[in-house]
The first five atom37 places (N, CA, C, CB, O) and aatype in JSON, in Angstrom:
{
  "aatype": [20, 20, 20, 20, 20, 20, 20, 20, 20, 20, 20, 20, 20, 20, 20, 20, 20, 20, 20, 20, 20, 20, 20, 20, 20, 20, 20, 20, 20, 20, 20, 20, 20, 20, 20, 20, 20, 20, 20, 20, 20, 20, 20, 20, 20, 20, 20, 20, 20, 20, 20, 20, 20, 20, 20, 20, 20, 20, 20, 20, 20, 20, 20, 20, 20, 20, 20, 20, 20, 20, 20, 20, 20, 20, 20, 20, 20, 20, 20, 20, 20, 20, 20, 20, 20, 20, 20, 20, 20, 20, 20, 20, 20, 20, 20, 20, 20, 20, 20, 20, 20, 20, 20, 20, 20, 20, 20, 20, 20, 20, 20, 20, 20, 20, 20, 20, 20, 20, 20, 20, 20, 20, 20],
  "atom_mask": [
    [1, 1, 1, 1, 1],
    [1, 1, 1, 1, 1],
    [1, 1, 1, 1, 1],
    [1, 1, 1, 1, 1],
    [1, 1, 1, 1, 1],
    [1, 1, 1, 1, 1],
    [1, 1, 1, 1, 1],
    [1, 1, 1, 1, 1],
    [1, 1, 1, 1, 1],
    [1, 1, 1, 1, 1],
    [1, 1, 1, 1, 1],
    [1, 1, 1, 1, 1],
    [1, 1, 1, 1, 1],
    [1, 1, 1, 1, 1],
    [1, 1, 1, 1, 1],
    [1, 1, 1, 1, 1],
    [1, 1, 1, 1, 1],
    [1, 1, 1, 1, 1],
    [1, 1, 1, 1, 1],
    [1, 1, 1, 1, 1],
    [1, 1, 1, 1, 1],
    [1, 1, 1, 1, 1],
    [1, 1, 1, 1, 1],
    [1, 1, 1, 1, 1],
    [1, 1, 1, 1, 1],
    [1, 1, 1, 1, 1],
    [1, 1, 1, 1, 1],
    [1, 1, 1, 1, 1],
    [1, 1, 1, 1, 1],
    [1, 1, 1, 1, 1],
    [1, 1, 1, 1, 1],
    [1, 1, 1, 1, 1],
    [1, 1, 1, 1, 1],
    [1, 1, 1, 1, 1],
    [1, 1, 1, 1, 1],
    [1, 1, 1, 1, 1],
    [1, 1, 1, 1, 1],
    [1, 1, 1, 1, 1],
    [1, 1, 1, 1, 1],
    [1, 1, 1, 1, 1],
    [1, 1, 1, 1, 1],
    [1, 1, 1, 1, 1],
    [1, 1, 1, 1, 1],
    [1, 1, 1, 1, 1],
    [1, 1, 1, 1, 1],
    [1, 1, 1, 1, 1],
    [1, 1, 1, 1, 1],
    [1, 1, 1, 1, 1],
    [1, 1, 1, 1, 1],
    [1, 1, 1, 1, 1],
    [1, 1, 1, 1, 1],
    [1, 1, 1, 1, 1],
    [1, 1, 1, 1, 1],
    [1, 1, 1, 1, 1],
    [1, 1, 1, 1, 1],
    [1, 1, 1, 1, 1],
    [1, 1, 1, 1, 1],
    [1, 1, 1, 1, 1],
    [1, 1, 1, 1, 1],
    [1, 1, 1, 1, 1],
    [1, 1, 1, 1, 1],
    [1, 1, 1, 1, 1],
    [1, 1, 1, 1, 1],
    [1, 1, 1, 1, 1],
    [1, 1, 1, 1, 1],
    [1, 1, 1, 1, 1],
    [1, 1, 1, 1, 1],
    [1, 1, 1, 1, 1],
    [1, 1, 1, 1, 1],
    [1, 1, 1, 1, 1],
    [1, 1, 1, 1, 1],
    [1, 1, 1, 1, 1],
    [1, 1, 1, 1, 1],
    [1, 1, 1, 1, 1],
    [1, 1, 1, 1, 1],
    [1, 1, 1, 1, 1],
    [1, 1, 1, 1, 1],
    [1, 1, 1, 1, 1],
    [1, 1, 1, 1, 1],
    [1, 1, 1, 1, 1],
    [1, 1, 1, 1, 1],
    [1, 1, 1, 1, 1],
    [1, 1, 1, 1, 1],
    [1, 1, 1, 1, 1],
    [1, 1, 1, 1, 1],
    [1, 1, 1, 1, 1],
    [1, 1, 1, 1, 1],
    [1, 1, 1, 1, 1],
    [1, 1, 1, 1, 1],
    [1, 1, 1, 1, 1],
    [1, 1, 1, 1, 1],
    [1, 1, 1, 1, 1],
    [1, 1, 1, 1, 1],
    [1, 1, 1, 1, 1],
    [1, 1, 1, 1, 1],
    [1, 1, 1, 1, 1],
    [1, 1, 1, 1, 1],
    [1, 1, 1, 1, 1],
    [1, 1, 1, 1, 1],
    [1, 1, 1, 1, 1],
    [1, 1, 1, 1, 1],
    [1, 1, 1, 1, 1],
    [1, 1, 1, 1, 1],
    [1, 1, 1, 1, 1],
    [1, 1, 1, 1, 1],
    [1, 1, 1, 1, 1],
    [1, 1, 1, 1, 1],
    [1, 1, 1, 1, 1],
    [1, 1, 1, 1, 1],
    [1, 1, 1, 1, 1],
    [1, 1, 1, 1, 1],
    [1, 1, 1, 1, 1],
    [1, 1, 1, 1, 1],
    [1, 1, 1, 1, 1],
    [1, 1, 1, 1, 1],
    [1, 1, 1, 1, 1],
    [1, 1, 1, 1, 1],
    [1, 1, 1, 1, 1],
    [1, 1, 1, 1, 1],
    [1, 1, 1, 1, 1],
    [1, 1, 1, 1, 1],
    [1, 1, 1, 1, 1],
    [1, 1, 1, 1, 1]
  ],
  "atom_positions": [
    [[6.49, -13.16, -2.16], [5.08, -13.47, -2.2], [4.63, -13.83, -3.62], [4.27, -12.29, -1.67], [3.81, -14.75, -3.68]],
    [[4.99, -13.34, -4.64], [4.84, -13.43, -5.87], [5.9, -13.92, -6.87], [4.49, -12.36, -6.12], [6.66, -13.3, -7.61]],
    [[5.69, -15.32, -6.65], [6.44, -16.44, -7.12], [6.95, -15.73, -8.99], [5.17, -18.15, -7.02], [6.73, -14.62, -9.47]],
    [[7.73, -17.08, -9.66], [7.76, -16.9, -11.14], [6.57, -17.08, -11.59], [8.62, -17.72, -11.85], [5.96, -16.14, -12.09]],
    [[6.15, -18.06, -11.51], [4.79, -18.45, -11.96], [3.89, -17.77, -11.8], [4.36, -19.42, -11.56], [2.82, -18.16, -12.26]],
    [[3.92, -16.94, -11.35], [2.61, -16.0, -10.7], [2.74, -14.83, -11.87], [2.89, -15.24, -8.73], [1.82, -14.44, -12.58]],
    [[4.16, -14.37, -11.91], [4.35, -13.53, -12.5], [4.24, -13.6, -14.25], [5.41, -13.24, -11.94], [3.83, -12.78, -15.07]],
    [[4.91, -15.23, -14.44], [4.32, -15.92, -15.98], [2.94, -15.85, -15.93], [4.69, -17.6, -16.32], [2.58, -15.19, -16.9]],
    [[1.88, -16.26, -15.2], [0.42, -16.06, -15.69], [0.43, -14.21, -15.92], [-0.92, -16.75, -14.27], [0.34, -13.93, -17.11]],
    [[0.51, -13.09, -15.07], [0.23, -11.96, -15.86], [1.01, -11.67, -16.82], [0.15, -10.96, -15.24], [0.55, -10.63, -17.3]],
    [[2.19, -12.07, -17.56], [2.63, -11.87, -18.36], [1.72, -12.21, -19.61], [3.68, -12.32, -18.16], [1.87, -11.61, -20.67]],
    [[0.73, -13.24, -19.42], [-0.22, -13.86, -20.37], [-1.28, -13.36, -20.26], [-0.42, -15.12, -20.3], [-1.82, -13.15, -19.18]],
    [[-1.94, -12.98, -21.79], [-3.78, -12.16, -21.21], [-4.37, -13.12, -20.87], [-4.99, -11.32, -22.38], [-4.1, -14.19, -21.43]],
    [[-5.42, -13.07, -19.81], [-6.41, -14.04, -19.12], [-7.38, -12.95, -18.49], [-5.65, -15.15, -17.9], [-7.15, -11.75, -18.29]],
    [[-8.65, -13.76, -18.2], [-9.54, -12.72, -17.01], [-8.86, -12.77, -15.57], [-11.32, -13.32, -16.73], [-8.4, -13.81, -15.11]],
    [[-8.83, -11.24, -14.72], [-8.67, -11.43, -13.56], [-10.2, -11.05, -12.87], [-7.42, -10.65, -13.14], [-10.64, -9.93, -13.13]],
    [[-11.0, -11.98, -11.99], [-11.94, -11.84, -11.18], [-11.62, -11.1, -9.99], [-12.39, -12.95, -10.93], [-10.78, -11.67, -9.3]],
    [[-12.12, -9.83, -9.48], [-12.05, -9.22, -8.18], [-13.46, -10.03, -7.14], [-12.22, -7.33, -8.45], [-14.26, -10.52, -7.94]],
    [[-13.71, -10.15, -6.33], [-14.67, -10.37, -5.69], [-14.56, -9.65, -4.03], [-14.8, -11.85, -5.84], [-13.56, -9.52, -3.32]],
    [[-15.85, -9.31, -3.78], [-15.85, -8.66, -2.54], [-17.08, -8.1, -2.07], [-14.96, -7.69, -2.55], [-17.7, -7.35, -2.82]],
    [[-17.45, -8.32, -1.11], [-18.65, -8.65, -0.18], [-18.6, -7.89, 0.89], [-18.75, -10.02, 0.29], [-17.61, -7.66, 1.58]],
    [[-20.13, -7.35, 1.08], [-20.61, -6.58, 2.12], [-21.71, -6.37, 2.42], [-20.29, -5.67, 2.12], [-22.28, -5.87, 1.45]],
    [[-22.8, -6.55, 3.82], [-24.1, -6.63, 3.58], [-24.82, -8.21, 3.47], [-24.24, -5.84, 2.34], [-26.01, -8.52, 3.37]],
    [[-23.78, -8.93, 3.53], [-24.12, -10.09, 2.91], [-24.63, -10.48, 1.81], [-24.64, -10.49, 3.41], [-25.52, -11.3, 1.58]],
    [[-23.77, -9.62, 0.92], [-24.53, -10.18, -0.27], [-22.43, -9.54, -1.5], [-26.95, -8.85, -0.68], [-21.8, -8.48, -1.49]],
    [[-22.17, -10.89, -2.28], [-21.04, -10.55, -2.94], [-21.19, -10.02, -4.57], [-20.21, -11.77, -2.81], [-22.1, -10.45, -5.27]],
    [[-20.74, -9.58, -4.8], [-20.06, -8.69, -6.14], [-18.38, -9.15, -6.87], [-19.85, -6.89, -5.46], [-17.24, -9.25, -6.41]],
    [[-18.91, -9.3, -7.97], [-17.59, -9.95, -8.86], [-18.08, -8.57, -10.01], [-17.71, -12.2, -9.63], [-19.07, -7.93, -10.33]],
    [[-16.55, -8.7, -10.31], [-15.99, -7.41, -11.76], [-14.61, -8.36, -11.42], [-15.87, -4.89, -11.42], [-14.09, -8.96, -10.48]],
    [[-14.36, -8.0, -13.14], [-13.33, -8.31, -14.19], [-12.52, -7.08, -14.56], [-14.0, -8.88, -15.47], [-12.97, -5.94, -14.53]],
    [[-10.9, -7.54, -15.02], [-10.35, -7.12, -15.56], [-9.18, -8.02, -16.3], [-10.2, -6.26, -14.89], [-9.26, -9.25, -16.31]],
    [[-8.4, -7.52, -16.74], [-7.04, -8.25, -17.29], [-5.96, -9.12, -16.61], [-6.29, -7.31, -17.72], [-5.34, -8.29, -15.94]],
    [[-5.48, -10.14, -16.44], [-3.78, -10.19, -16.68], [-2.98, -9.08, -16.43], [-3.4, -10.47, -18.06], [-2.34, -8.75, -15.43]],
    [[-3.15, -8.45, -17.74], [-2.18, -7.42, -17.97], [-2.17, -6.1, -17.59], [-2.06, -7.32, -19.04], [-1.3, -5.29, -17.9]],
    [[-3.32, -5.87, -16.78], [-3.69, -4.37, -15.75], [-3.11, -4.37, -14.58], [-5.23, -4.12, -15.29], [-2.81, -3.39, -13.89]],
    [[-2.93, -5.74, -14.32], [-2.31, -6.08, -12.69], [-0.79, -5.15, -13.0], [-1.96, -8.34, -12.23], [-0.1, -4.94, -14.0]],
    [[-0.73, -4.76, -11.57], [0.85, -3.89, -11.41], [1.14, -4.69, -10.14], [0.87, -1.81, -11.12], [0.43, -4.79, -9.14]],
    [[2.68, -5.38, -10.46], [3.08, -5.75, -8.93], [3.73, -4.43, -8.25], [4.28, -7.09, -8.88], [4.55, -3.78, -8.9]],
    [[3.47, -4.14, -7.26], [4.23, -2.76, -6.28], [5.1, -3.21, -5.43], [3.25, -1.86, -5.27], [5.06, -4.4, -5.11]],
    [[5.83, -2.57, -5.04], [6.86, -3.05, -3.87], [6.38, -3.79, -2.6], [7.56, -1.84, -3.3], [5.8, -3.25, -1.66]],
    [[6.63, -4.81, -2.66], [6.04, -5.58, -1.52], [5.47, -6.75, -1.59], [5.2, -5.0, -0.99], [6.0, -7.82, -1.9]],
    [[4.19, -6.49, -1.23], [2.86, -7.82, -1.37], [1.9, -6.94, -1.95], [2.11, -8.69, 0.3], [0.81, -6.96, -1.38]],
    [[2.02, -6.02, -3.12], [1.19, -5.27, -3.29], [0.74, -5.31, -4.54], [1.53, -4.25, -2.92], [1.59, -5.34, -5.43]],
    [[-0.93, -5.32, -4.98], [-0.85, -5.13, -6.31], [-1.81, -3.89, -6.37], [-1.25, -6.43, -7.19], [-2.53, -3.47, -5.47]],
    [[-1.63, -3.38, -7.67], [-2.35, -1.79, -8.31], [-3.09, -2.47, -9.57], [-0.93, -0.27, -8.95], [-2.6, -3.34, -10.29]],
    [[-4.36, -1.89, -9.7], [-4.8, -2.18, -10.61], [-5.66, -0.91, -10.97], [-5.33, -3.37, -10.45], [-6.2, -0.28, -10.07]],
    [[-5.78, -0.5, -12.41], [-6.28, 0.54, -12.66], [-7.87, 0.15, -12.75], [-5.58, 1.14, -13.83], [-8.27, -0.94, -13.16]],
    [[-8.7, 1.18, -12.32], [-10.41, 1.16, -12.15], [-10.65, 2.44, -12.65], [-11.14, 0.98, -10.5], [-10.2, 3.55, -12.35]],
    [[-11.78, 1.88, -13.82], [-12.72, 2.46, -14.03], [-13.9, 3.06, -13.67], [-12.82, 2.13, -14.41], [-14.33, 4.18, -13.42]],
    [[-14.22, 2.07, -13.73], [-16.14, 1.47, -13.09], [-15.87, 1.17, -11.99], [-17.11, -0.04, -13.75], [-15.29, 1.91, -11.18]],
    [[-16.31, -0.18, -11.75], [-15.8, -0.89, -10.36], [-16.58, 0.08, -8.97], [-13.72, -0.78, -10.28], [-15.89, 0.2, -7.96]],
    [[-17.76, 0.62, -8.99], [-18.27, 1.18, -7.95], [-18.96, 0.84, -6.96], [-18.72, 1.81, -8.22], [-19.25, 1.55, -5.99]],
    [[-19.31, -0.5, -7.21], [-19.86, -1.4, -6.51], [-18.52, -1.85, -5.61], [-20.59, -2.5, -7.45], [-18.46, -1.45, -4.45]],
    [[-17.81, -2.41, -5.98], [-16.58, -3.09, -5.54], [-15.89, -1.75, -4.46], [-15.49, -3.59, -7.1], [-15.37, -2.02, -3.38]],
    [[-15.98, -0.64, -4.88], [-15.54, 0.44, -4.15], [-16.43, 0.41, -2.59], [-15.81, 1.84, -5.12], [-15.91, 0.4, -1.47]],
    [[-17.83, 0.4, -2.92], [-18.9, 0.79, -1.79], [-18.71, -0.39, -0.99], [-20.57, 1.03, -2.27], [-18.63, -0.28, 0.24]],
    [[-18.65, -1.31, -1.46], [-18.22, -3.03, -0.59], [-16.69, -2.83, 0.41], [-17.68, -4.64, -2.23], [-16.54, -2.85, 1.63]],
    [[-15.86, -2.66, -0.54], [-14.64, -1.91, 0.33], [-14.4, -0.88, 1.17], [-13.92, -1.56, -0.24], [-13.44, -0.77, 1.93]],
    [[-15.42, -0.04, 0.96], [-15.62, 1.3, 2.52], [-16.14, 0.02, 3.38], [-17.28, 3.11, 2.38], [-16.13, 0.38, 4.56]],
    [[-16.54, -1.16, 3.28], [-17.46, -1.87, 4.16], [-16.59, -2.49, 5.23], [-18.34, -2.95, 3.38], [-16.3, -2.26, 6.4]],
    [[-16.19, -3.67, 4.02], [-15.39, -4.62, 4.22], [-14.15, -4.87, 3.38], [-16.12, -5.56, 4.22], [-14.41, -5.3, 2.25]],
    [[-12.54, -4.68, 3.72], [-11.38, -4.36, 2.87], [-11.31, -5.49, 2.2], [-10.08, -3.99, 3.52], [-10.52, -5.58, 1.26]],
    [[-12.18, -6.62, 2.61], [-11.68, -7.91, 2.01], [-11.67, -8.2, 0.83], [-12.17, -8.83, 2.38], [-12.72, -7.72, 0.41]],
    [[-10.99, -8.84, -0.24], [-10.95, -8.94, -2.01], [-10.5, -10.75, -1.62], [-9.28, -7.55, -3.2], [-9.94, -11.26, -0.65]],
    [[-11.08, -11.31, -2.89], [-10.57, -12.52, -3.78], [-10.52, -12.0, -4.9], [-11.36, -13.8, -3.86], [-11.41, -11.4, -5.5]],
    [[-8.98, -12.32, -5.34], [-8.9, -12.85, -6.98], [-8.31, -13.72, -7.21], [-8.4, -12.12, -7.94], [-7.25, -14.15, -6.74]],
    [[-9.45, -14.29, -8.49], [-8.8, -15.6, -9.17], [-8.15, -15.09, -10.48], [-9.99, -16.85, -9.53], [-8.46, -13.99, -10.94]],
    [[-7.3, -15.84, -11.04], [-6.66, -15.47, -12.52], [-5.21, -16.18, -12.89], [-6.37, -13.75, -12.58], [-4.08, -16.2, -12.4]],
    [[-5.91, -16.76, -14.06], [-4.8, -17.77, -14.64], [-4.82, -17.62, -15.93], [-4.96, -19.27, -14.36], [-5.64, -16.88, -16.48]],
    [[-3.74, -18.43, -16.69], [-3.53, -18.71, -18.1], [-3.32, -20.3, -18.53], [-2.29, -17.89, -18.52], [-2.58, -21.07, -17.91]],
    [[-4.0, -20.6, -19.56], [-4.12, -21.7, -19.95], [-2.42, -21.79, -21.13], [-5.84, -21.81, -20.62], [-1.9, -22.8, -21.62]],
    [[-2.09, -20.63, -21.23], [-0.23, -20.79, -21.44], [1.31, -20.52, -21.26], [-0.01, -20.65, -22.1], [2.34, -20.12, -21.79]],
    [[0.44, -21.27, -19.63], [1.44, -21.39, -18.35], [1.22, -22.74, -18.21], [1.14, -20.48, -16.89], [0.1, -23.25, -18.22]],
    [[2.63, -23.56, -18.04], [2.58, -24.93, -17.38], [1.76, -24.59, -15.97], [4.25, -25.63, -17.11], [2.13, -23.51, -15.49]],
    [[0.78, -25.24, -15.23], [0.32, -25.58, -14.53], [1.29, -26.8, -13.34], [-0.73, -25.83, -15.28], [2.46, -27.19, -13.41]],
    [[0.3, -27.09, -12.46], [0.93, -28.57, -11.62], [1.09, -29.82, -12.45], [-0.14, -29.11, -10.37], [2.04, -30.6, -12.37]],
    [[-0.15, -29.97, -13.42], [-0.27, -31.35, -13.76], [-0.41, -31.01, -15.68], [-1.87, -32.22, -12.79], [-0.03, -31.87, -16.47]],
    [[-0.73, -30.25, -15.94], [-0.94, -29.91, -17.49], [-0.76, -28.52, -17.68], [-2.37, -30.29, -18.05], [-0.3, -27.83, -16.77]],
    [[-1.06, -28.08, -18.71], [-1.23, -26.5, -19.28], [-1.95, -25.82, -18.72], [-1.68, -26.27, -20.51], [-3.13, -26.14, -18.78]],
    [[-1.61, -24.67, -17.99], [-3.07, -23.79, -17.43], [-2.6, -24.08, -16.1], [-4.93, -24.4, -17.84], [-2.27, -25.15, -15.61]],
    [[-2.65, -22.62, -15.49], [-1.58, -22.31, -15.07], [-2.8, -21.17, -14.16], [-0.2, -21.88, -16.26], [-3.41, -20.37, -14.88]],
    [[-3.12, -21.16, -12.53], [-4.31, -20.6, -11.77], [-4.01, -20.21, -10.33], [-5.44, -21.62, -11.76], [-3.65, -21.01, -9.46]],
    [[-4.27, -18.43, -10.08], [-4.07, -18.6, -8.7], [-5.34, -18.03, -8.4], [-2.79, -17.95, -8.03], [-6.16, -17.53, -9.18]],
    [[-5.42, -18.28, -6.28], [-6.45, -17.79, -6.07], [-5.18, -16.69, -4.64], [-8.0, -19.12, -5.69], [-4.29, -16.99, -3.85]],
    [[-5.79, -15.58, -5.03], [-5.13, -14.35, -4.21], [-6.13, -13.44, -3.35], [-4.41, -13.34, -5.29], [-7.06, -12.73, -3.71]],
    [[-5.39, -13.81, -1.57], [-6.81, -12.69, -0.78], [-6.26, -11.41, -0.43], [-7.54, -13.28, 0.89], [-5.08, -11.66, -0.69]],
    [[-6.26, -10.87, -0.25], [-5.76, -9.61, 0.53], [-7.13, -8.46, 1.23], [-4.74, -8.69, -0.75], [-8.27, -8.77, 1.56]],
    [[-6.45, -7.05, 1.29], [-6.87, -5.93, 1.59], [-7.34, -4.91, 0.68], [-6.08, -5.53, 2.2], [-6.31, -4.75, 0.03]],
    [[-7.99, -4.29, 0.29], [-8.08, -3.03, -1.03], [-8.32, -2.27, 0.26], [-9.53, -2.98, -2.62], [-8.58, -2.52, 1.44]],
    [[-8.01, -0.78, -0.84], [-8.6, 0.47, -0.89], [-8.3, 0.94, -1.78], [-8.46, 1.23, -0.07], [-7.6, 0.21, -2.48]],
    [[-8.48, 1.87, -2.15], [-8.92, 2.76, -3.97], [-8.1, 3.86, -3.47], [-11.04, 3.41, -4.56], [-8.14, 4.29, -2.32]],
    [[-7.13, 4.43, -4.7], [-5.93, 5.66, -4.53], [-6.72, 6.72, -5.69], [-3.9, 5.06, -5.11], [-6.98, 6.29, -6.81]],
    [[-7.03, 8.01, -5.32], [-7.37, 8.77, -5.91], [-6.27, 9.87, -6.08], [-8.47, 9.01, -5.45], [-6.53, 10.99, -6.54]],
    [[-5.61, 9.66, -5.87], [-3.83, 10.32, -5.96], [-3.21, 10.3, -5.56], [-3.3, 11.15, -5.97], [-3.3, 9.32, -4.82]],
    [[-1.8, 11.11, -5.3], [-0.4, 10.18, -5.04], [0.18, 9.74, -5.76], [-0.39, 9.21, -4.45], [-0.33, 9.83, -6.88]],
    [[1.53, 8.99, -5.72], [2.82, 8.47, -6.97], [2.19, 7.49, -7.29], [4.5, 8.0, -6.59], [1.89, 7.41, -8.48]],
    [[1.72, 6.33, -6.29], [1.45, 5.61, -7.63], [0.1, 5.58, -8.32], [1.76, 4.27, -7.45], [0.07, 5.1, -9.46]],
    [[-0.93, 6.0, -7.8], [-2.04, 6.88, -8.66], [-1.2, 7.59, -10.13], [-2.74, 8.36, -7.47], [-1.54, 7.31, -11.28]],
    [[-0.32, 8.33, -9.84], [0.34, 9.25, -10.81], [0.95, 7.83, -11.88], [1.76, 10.48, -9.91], [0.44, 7.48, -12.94]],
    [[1.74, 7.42, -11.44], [2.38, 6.43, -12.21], [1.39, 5.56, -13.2], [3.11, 5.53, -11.22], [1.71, 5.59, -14.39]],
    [[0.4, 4.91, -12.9], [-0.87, 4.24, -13.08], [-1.05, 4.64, -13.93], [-1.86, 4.26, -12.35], [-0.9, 4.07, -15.01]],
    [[-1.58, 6.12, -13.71], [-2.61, 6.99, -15.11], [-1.69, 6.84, -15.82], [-3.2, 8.75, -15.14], [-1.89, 6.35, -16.93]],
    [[-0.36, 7.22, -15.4], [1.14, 7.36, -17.1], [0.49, 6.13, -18.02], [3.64, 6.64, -16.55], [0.19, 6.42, -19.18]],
    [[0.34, 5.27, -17.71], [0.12, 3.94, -18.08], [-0.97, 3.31, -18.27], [0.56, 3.31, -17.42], [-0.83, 2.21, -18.8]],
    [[-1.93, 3.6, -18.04], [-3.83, 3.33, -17.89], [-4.74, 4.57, -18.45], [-4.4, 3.19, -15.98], [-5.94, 4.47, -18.21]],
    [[-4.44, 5.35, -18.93], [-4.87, 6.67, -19.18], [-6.33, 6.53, -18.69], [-4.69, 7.15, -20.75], [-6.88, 7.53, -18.23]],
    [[-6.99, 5.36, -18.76], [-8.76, 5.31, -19.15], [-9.14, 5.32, -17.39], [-9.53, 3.38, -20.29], [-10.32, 5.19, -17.06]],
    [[-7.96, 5.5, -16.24], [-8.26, 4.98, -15.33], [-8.71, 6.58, -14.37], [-7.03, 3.89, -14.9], [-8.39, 7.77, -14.45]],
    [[-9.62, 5.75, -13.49], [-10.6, 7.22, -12.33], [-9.54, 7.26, -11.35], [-12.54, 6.74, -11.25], [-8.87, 8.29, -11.18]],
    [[-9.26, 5.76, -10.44], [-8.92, 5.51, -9.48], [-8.37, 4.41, -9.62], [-9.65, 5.61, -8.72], [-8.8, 3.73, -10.55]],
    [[-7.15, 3.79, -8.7], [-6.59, 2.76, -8.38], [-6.69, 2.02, -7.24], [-5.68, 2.96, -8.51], [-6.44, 2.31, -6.07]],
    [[-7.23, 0.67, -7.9], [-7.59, -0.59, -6.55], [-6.14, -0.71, -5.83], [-8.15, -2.53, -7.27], [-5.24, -0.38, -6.61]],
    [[-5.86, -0.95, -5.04], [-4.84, -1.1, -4.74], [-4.75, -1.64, -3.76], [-4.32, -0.33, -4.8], [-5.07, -1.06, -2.72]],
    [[-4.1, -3.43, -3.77], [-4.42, -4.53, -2.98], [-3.4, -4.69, -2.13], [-4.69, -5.71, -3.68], [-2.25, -4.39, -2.48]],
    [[-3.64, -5.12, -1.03], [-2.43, -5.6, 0.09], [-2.61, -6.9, -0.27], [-2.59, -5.29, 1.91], [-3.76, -7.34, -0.2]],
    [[-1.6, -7.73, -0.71], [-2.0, -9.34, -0.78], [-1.62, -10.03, 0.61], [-1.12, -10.19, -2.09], [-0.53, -9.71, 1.09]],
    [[-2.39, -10.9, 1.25], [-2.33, -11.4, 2.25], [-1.73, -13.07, 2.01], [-3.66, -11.15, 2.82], [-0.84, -13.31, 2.82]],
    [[-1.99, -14.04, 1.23], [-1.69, -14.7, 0.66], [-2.23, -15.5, -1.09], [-1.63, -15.13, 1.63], [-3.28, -15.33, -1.72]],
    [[-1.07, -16.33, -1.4], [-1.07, -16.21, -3.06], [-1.2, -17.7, -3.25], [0.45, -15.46, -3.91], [-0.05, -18.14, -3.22]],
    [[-2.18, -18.82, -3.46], [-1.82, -19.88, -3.53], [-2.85, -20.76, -5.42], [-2.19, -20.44, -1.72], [-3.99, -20.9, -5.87]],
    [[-1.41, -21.05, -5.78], [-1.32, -22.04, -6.8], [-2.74, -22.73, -6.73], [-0.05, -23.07, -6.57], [-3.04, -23.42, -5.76]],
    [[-3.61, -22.52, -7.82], [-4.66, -23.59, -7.78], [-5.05, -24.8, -8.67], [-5.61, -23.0, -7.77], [-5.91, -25.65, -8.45]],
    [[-4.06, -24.63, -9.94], [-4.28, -25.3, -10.89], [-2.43, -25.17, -11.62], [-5.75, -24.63, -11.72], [-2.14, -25.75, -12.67]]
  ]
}
């Protein structure tokens, strides 16, 4: 699911956009590139702080978009280098990889933790 290229853009710092909607009405929060954790699977972990809005949207509706690229990653046609990724969340308040996370995120409450559904190249 998570091509080279996918894996060259988080290797690079860039913004990652979460987005997610409930109520009819959507919510975007930011984080890193470099917060993303790929997990075994189609899975990504990302450590959360804040993000409480994005939490209350997800008791709603599991649904997430993220966008996030690097402008030093070859791309399709030039430099810059963009995916757009949908999946599932829910938030890990403990457990291994909660445990693992904090080893590594110290600043973190809870972990987003995405089922990716599909991963497609946008730029």
């Amino acid at each position: 699911m998570f091509n080279q290229k996918f894996k060259e853009v988080l290797g690079k710092e860039g913004v990652v956009s979460i987005t997610s909607w409930a109520d009819n009405q959507g919510h975007v929060v930011n984080t890193w590139n470099s917060y993303l954790v790929v997990a075994d699977g189609n899975r990504l972990l990302v450590p959360a702080y804040g993000m409480r809005h994005t939490e209350k949207n997800i008791l709603k509706n599991p649904q997430v978009l993220l966008t996030l690229g690097s402008k030093e990653v070859e791309g399709h046609r030039s430099p810059g280098a963009g995916f757009l990724v949908k999946g599932t969340a829910t938030y890990l308040a403990e457990g291994t990889e909660y445990d693992q996370m904090k080893e590594k995120f110290s600043f973190l409450t809870r972990v987003l933790a995405i089922t990716v559904t599909s991963v497609i190249q946008t730029i």
